[in-house]
MDAnalysis code that builds the backbone (N, CA, C; Angstrom):
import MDAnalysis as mda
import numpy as np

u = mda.Universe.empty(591, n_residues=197, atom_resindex=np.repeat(np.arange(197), 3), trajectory=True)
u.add_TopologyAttr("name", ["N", "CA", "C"] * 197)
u.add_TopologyAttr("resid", np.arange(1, 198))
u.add_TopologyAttr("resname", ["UNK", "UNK", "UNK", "UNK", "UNK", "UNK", "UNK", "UNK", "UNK", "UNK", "UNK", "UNK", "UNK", "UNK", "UNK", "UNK", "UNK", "UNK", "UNK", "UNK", "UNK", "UNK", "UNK", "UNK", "UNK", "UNK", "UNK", "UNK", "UNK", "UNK", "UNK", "UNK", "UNK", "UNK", "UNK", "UNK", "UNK", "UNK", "UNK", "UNK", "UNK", "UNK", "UNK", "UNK", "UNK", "UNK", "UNK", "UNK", "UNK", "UNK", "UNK", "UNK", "UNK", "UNK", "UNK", "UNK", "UNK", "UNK", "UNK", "UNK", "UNK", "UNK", "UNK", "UNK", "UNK", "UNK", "UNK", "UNK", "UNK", "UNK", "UNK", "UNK", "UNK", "UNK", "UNK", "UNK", "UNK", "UNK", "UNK", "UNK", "UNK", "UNK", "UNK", "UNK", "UNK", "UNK", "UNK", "UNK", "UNK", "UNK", "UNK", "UNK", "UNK", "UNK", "UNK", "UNK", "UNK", "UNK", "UNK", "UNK", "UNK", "UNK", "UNK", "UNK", "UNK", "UNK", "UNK", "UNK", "UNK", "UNK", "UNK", "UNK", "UNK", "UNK", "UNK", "UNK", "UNK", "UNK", "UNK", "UNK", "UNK", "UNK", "UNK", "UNK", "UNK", "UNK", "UNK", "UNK", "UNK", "UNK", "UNK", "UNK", "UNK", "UNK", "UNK", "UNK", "UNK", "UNK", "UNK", "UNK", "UNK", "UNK", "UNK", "UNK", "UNK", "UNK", "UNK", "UNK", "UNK", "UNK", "UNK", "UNK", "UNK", "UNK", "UNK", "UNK", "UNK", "UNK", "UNK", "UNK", "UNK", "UNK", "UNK", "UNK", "UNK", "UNK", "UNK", "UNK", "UNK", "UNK", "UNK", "UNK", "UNK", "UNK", "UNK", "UNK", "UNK", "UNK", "UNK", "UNK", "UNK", "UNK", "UNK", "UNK", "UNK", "UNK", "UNK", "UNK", "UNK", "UNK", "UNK", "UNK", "UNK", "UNK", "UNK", "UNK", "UNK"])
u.atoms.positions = np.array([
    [-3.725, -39.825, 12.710],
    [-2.580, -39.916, 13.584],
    [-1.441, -40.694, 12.918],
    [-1.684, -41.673, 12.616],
    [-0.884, -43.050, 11.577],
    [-0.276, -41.683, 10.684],
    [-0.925, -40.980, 9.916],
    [-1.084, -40.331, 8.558],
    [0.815, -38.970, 8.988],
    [-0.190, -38.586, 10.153],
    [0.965, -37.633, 10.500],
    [2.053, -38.291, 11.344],
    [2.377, -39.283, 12.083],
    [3.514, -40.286, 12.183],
    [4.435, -40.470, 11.126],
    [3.519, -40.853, 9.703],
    [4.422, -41.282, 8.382],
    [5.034, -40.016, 7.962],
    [4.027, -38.985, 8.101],
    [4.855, -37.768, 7.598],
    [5.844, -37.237, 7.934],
    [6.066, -37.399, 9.335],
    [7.251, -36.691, 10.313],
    [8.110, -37.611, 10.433],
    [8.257, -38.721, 10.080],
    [9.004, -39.931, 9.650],
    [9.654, -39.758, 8.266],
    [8.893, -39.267, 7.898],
    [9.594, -38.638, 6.017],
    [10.132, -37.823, 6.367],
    [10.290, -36.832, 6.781],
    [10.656, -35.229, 7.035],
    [12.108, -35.648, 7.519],
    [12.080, -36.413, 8.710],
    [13.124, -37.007, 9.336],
    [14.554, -37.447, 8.623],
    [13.370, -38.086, 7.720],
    [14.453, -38.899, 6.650],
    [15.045, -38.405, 5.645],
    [14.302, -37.439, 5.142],
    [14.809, -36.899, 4.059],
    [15.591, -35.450, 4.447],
    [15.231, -34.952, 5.529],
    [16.426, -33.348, 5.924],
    [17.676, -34.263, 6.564],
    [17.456, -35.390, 7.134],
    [18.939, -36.027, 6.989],
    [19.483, -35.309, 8.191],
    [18.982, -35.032, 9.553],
    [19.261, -34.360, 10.400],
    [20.636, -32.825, 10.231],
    [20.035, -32.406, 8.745],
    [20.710, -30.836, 8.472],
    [19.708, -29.943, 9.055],
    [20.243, -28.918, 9.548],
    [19.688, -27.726, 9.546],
    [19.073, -27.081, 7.931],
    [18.247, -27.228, 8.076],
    [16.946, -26.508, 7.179],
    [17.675, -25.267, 6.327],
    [18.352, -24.855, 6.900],
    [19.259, -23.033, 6.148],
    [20.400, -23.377, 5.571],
    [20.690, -25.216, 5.758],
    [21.864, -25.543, 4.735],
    [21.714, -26.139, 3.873],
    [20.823, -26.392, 3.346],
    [20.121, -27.445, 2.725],
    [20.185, -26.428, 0.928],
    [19.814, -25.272, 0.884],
    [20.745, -24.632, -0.210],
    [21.632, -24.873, -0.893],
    [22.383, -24.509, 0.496],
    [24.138, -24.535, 0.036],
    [24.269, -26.148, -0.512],
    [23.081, -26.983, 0.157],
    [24.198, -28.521, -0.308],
    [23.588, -28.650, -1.386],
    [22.432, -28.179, -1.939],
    [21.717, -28.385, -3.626],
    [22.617, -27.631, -4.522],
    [23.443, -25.942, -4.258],
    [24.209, -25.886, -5.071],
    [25.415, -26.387, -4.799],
    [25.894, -27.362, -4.195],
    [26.706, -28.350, -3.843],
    [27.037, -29.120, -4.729],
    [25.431, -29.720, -4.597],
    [25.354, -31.466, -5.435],
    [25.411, -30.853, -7.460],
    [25.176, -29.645, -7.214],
    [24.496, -29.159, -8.517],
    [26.156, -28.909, -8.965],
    [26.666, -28.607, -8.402],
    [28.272, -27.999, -9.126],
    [28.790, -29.499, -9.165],
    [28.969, -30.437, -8.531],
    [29.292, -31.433, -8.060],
    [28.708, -32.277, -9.542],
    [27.720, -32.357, -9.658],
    [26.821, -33.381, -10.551],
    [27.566, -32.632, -11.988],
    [27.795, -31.071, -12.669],
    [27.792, -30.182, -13.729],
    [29.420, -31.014, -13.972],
    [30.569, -30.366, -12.736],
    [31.502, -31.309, -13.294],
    [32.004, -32.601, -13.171],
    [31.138, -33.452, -13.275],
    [30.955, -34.358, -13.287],
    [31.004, -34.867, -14.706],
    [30.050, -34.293, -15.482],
    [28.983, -33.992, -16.391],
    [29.928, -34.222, -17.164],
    [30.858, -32.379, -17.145],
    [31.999, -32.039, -18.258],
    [32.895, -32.843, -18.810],
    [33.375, -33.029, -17.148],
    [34.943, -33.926, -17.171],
    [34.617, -35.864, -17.560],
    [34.302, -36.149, -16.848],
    [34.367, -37.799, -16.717],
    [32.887, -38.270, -17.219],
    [32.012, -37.541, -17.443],
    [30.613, -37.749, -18.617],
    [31.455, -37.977, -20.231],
    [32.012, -36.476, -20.093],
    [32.067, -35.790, -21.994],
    [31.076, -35.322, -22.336],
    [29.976, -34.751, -21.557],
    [28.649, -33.962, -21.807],
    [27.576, -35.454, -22.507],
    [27.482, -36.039, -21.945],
    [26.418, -37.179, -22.025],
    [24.873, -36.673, -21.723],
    [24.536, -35.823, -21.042],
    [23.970, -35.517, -20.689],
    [23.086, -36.157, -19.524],
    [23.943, -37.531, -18.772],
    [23.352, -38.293, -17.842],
    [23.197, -37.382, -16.659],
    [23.873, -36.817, -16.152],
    [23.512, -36.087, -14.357],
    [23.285, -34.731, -15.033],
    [23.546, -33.861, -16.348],
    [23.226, -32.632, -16.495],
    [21.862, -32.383, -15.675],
    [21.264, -32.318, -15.954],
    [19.306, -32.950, -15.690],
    [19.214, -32.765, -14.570],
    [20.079, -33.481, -13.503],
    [19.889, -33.690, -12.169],
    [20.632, -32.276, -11.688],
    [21.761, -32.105, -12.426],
    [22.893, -30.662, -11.899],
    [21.398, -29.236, -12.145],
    [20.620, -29.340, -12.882],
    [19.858, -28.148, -12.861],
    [18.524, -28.119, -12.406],
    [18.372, -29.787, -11.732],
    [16.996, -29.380, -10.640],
    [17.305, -29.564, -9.345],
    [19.096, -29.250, -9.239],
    [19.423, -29.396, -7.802],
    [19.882, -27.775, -7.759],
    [20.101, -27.525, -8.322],
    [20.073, -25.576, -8.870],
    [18.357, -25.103, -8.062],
    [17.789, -25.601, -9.102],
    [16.198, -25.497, -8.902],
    [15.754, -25.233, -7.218],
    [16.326, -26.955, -6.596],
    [16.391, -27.085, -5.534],
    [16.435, -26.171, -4.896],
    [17.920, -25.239, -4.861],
    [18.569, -24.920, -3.723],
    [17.729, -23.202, -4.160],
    [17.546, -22.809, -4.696],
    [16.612, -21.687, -5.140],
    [15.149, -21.796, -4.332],
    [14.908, -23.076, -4.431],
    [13.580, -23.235, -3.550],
    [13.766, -23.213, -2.334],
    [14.824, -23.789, -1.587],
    [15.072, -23.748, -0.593],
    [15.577, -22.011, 0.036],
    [16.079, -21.698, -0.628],
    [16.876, -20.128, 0.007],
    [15.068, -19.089, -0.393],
    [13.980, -19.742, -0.897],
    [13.045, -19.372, -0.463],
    [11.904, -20.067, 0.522],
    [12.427, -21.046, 1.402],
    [11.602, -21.307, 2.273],
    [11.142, -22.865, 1.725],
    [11.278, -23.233, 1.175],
    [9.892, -24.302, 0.574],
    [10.735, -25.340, 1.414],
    [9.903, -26.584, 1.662],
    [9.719, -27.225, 2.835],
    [10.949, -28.372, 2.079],
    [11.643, -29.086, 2.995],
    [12.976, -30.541, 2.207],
    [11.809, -31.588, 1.353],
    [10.617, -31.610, 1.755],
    [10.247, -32.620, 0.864],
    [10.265, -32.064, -0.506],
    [9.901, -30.308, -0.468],
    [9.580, -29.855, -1.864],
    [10.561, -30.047, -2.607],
    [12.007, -29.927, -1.806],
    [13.016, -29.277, -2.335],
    [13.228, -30.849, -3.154],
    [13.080, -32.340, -2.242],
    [13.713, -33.544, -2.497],
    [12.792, -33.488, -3.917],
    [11.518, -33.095, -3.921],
    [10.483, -33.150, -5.055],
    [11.276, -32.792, -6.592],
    [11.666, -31.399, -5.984],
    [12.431, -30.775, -7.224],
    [13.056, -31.258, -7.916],
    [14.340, -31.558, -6.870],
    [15.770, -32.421, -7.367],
    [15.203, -33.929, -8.040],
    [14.212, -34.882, -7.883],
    [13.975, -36.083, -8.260],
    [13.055, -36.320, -9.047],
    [12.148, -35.523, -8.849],
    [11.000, -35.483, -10.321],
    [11.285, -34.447, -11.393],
    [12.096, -33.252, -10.738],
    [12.237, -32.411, -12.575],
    [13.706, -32.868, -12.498],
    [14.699, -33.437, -12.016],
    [16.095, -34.151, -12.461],
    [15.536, -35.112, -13.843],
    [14.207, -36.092, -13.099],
    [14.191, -36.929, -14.118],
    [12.971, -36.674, -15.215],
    [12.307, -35.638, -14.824],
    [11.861, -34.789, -15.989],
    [12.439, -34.286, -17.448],
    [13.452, -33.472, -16.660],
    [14.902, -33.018, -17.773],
    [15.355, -33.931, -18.224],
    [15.456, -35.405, -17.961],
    [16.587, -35.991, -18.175],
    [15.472, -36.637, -19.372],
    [14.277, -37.290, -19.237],
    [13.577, -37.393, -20.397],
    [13.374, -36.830, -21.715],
    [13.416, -35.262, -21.319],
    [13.674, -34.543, -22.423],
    [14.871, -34.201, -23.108],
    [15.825, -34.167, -22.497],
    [16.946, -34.246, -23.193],
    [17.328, -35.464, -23.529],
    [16.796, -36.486, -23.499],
    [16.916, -38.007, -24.133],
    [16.535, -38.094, -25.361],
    [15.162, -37.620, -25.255],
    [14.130, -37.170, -26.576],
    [14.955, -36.168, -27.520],
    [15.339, -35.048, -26.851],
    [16.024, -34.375, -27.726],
    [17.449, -34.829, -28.330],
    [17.769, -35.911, -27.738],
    [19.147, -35.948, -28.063],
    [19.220, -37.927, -29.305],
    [18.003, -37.956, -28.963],
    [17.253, -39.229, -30.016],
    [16.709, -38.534, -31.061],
    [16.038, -37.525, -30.943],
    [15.866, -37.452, -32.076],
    [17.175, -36.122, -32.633],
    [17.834, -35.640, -32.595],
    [18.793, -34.891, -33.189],
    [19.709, -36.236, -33.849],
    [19.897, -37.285, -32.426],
    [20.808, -38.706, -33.667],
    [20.518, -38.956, -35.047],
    [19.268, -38.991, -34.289],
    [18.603, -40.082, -35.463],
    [18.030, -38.963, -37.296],
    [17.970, -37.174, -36.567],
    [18.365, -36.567, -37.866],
    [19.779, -36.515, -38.840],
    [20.393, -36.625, -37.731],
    [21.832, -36.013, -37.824],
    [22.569, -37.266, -38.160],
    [22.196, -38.845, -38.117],
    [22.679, -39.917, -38.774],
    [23.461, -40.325, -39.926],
    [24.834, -40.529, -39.714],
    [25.646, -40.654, -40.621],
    [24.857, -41.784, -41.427],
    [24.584, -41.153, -42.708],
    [23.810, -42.432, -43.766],
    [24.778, -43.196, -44.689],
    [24.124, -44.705, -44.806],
    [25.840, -45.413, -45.112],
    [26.249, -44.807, -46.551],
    [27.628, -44.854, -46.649],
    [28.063, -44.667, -47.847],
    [28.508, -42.930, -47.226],
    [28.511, -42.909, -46.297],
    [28.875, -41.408, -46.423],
    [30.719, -41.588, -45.562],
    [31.518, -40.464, -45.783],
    [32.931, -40.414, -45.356],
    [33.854, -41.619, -46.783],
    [34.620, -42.352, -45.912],
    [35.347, -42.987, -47.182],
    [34.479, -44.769, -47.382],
    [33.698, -45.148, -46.500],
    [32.763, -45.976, -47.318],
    [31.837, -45.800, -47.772],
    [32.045, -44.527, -48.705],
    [30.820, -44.475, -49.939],
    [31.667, -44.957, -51.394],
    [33.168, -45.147, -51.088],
    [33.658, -45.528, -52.042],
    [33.183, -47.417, -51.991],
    [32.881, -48.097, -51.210],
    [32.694, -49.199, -51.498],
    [31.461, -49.455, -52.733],
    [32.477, -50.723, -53.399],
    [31.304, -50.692, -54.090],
    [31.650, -49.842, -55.952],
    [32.363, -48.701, -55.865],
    [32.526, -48.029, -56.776],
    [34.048, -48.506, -57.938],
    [33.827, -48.310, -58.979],
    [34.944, -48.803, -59.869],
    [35.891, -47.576, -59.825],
    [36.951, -48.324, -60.059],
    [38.140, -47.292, -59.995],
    [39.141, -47.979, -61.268],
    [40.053, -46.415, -61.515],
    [41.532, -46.974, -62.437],
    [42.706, -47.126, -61.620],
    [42.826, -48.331, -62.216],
    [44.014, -48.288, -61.546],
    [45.938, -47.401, -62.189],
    [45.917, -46.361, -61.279],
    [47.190, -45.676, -61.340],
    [48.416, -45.991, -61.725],
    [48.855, -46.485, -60.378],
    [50.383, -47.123, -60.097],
    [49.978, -48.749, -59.915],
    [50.873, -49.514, -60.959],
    [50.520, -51.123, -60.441],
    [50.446, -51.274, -59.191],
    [49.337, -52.139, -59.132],
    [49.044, -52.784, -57.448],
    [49.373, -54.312, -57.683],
    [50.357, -54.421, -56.694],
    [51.286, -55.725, -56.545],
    [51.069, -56.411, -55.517],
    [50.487, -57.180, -54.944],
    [49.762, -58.109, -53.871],
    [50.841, -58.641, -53.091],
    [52.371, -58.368, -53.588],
    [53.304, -58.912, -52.742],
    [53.933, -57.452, -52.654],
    [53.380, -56.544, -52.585],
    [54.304, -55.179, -52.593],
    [53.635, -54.824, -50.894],
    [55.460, -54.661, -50.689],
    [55.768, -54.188, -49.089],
    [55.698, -53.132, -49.012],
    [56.087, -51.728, -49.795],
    [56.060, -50.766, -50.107],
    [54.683, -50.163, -50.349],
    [53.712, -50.594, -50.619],
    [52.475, -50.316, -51.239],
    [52.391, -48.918, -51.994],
    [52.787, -49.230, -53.001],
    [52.735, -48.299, -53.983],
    [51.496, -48.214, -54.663],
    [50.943, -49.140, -54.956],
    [49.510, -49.207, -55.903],
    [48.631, -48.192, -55.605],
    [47.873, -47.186, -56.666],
    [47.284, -46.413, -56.270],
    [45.965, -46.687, -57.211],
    [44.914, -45.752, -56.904],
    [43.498, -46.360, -57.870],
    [43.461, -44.846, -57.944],
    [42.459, -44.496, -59.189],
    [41.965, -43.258, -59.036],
    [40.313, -43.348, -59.214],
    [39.543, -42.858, -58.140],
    [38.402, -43.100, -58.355],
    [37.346, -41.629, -57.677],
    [36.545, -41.389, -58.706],
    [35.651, -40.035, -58.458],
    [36.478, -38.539, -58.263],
    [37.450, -38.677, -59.033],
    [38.158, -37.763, -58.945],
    [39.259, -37.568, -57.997],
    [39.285, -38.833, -56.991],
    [40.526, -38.668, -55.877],
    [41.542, -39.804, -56.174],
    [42.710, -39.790, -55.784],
    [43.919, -40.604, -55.723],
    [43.898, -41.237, -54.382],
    [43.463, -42.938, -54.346],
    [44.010, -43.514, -53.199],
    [44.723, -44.442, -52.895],
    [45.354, -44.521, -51.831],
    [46.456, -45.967, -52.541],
    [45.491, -47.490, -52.004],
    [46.236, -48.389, -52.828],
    [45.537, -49.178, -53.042],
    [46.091, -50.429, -52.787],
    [45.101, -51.619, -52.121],
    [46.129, -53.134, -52.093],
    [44.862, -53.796, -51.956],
    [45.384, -55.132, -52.868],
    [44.215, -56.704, -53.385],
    [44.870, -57.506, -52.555],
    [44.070, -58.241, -52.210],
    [43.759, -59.729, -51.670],
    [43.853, -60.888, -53.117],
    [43.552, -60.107, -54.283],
    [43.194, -61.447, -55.277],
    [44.869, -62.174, -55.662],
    [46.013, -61.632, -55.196],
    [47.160, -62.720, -55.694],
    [47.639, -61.967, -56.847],
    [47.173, -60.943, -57.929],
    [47.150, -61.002, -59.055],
    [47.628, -59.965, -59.294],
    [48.633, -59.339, -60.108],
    [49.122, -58.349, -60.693],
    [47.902, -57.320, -61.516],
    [47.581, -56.241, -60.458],
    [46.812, -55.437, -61.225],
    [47.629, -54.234, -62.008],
    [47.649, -54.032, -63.505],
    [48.354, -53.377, -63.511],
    [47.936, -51.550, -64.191],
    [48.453, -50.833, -64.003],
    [48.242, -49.243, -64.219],
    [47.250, -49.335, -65.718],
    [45.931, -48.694, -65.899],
    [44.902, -48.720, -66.841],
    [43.773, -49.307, -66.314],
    [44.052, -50.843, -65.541],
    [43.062, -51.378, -65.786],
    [41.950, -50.973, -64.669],
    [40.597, -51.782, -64.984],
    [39.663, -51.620, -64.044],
    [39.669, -52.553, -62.722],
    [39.168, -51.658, -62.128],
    [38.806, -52.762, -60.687],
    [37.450, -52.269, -59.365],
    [37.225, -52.693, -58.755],
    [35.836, -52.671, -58.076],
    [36.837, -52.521, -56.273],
    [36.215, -51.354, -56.048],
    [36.428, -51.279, -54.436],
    [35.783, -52.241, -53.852],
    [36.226, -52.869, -52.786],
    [35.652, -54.176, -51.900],
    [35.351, -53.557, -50.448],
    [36.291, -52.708, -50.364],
    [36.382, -52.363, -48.365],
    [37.623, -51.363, -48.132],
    [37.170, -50.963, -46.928],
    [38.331, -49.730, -46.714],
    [39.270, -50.584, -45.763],
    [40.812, -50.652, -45.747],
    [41.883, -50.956, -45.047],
    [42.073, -49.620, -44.505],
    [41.913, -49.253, -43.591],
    [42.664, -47.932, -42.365],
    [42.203, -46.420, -43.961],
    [43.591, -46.140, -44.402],
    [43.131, -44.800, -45.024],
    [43.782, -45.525, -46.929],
    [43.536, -47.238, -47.015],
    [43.454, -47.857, -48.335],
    [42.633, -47.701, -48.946],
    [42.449, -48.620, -50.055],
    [41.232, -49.151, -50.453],
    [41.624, -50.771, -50.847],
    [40.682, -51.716, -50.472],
    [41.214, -52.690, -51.175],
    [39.693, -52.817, -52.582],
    [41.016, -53.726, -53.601],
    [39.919, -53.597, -54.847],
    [40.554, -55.169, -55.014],
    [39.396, -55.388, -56.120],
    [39.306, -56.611, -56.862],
    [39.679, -56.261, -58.402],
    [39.664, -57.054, -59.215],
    [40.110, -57.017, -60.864],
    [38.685, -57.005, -61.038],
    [37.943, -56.211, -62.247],
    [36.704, -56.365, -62.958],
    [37.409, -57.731, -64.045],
    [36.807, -58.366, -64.106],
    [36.538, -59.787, -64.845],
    [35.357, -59.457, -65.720],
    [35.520, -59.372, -67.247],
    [34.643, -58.999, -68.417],
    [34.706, -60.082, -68.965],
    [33.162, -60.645, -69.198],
    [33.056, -62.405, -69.545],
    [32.229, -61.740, -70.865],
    [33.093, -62.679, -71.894],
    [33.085, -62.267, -73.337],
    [31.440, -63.260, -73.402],
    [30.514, -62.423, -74.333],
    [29.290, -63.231, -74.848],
    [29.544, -64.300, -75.520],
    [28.891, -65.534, -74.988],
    [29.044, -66.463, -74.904],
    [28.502, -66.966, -76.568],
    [27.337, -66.441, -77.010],
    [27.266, -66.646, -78.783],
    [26.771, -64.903, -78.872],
    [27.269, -64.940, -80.247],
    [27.373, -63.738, -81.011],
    [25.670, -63.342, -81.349],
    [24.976, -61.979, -81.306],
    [24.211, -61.685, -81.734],
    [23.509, -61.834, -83.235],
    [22.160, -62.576, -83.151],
    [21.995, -62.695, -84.338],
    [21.158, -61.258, -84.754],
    [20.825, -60.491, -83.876],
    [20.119, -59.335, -84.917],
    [19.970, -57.909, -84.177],
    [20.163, -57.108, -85.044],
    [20.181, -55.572, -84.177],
    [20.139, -55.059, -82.660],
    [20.158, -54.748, -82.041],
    [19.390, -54.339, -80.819],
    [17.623, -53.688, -80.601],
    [17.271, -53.948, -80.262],
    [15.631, -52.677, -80.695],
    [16.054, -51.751, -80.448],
    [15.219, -51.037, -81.384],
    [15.671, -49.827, -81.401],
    [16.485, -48.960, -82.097],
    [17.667, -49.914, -82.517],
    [18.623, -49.234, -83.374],
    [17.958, -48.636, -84.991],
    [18.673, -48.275, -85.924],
    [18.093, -47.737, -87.233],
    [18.232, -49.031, -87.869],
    [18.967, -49.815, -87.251],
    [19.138, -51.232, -88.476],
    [18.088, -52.103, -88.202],
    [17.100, -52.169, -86.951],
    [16.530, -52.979, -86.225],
    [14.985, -52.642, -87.255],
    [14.934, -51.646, -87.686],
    [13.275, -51.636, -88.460],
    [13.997, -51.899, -89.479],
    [12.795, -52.854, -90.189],
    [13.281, -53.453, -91.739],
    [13.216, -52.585, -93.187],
    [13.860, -53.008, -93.787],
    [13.555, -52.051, -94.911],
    [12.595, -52.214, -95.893],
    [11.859, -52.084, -96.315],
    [11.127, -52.612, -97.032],
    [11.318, -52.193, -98.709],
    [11.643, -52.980, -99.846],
    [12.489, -52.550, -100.460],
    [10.908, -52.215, -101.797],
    [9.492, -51.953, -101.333],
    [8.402, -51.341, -101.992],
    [8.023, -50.525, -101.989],
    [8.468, -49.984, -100.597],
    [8.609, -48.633, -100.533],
    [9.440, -47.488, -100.791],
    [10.512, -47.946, -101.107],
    [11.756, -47.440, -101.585],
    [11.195, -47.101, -103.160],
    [10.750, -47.712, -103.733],
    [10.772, -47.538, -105.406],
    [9.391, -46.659, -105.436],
    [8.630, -46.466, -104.624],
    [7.448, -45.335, -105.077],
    [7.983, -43.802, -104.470],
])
């Protein structure tokens, strides 16, 4: 008795005192309702999509009879059915589809470049250009220092559609080599006993 009290207490609650034959129309209601939703003020997020096609579901069940709890069933367990799977699907497509670093224009960080047109650290104009991997970009330092057209320099970071670079600094060996490299032809000795047989 308790059992069927609670039930007709649910029923109550959930048809929401509609007539049973409108209950359709308001699933493809909520379903058009939830879709542009979706389009417009989402950007296709795919947050209410999910819900827009098990309130579709819904109203299909309903224009065949099936009872408001089935229909509430539909709309709230395969809404958030779908919405799991297109989570999954849309985690893992990120996480293939992942911009890996160094890709677009910070893959130039990091890379040596020539420098073009002098780069002048007090230039308003920004003329300085680098040429690096085959492209022309313009260019501006932080170091104070007159970089000028030939020399080398090291990308640091991207400024908007810049590059900023540093000067390569080449630190002369500090004592001079006392003997070949390995490897070289001068590096095996000669042996001057074998030479005469």
């Amino acid at each position: 008795m308790l059992r069927c009290h609670y039930v007709g207490y649910m029923v109550a609650v959930l048809d929401l005192g509609i007539d049973l034959n409108a209950w359709p129309w308001i699933w493809i209601g909520v379903a058009v309702l939830f879709a542009l939703i979706e389009l417009t003020l989402l950007a296709g997020s795919f947050v209410l999509l999910p819900f827009a096609v098990s309130a579709f579901i819904a109203a299909l069940a309903g224009f065949y009879d099936a009872s408001v709890e089935i229909q509430w069933s539909i709309f709230f367990f395969g809404g958030a059915a779908l919405w799991v799977a297109f989570w999954r699907y849309a985690k893992r497509f990120a996480d293939d589809n992942a911009m890996r670093a160094g890709v677009g224009a910070d893959r130039l960080v990091g890379v040596d470049a020539i420098v073009t047109s002098d780069i002048d650290p007090n230039d308003t104009e920004r003329r300085g250009r680098v040429k690096v991997m085959g492209e022309e970009w313009g260019a501006l330092t932080s170091s104070g220092r007159l970089l000028r057209a030939g020399s080398k320099v090291r990308i640091s970071s991207m400024n908007g559609t810049r590059v900023m670079v540093d000067a390569i600094v080449l630190s002369a060996p500090t004592k001079p080599p006392v003997e070949p490299p390995p490897g070289s032809p001068l590096a095996t000795p000669i042996n001057p006993a074998s030479e005469d047989s």
